[in-house]
N, C-alpha and C positions, 0 to 999 in steps of 0.2 A: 537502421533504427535512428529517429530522429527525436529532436522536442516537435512538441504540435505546437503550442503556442507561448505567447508572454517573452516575456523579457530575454529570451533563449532561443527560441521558436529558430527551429528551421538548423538546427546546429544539431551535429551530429551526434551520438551516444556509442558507447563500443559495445561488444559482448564476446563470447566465448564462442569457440568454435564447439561442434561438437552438439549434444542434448542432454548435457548436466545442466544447462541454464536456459529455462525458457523464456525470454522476455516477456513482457503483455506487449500485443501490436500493438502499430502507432496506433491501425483503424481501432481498435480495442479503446486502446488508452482516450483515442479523443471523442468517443463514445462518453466513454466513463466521467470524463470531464465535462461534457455537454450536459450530460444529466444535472452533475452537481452543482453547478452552476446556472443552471436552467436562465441562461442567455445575460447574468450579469458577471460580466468580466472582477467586479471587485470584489462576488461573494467571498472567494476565497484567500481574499487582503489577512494577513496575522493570525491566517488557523494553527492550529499546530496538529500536524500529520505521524500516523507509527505508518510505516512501509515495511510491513515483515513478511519474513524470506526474500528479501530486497535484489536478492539478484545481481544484475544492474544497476537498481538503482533508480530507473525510467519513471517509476510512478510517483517516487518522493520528487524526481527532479523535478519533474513537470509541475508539482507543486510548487515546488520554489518559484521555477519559472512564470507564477499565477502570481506569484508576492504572498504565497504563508509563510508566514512566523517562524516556522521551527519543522523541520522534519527528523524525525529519529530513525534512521535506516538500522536495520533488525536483519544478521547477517551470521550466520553461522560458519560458512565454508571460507574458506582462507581465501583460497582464488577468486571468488564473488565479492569480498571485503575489500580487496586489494582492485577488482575492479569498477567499484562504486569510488573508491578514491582516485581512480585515476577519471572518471565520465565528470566525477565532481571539479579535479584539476581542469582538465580540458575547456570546463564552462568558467575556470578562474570561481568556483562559488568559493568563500572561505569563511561564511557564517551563518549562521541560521540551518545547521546540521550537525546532528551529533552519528556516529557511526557507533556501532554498538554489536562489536566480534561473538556473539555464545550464540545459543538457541533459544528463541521463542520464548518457550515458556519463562525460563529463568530471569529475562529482559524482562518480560512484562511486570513479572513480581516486584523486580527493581524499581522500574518509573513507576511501579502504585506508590511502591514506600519515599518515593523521590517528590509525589505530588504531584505526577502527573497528569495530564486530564483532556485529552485528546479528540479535536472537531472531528477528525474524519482518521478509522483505524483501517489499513488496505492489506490482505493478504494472499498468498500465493505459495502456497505449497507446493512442492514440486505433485503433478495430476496423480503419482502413484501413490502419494502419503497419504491415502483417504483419511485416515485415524489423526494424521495433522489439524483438518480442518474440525472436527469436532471438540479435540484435546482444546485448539487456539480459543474458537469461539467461546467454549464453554468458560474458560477463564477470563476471558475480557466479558463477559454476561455478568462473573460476580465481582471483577475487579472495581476502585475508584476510577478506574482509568475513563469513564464514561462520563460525556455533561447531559444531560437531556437534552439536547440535540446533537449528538454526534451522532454518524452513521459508519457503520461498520462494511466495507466492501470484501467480499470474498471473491476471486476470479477461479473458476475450474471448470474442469470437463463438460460440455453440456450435457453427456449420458450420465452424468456423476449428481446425483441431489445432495448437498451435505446437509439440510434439513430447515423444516420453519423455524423450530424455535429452539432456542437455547437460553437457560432461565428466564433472568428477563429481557432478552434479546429477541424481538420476531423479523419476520423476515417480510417486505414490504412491498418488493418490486425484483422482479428476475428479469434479466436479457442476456437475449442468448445471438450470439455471430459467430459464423463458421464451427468452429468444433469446440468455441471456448464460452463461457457465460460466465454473468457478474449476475453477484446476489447481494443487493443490498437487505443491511438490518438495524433496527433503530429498537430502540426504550420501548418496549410497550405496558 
């Protein structure tokens, strides 16, 4: 597993052995970055990014590695926490990330009441937690966490629909690769 691109690009990333962690692929991830950038390298200059169930870590880094502002990596599992700090040592980043040890839910409550308010929110449930992606979405739909243009990515199963709409969150554009798909969702 690697960075795809930016100031990183081409340097390596770790993970676990094992399938308690599933990374997003590179081809995945530089999908997902192609779209959101839609060919201007500075879109994503000073966004500020939630990466939840982070994993690794891969999708906030690669954001950094783009030049945004701030990534909040969203990290419940000790071992996944502990290895988002070590991908982050490795690339020497040492600002512009906050890590953030609970669950989901609870973290988000946090940055509403912190003033958070987030360009682009990514998440990744591990593919059996169906009930993740509903519980996640449905609260970032009523949080502040949202500006009128942020867009919300969700990556899962491609046989998995986790739904159009969630209050006022709809869903805008699907792509689906190999056995995995991203569902983008914005303000409507």
């Amino acid at each position: 597993m690697r960075v795809i691109a930016g100031k990183y690009r081409s340097r390596m990333l770790r993970s676990m052995p094992g399938m308690d962690i599933r990374p997003t692929s590179d081809r995945l991830r530089e999908t997902l970055f192609n779209v959101l950038c839609g060919g201007d390298p500075d879109k994503l200059e000073k966004t500020i990014w939630l990466d939840l169930f982070a994993g690794t870590g891969a999708v906030g880094i690669e954001a950094l590695s783009r030049d945004a502002g701030m990534a909040h990596f969203v990290e419940r599992s000790a071992a996944a926490a502990d290895l988002i700090v070590k991908n982050l040592a490795g690339l020497k980043i040492q600002k512009g990330f906050e890590l953030h040890r609970a669950d989901v839910l609870s973290t988000l409550r946090r940055l509403a009441l912190l003033q958070v308010a987030a360009d682009f929110i990514f998440l990744d449930p591990p593919y059996r937690a169906q009930q993740a992606y509903r519980e996640t979405l449905e609260q970032v739909a009523s949080s502040p966490l949202l500006k009128d243009q942020s867009v919300v990515i969700a990556e899962h199963e491609k046989k998995f629909d986790p739904g159009d709409h969630f209050g006022r969150l709809g869903r805008f554009r699907k792509l689906e690769q190999g056995d995995s798909a991203l569902s983008f969702y914005r303000l409507v």
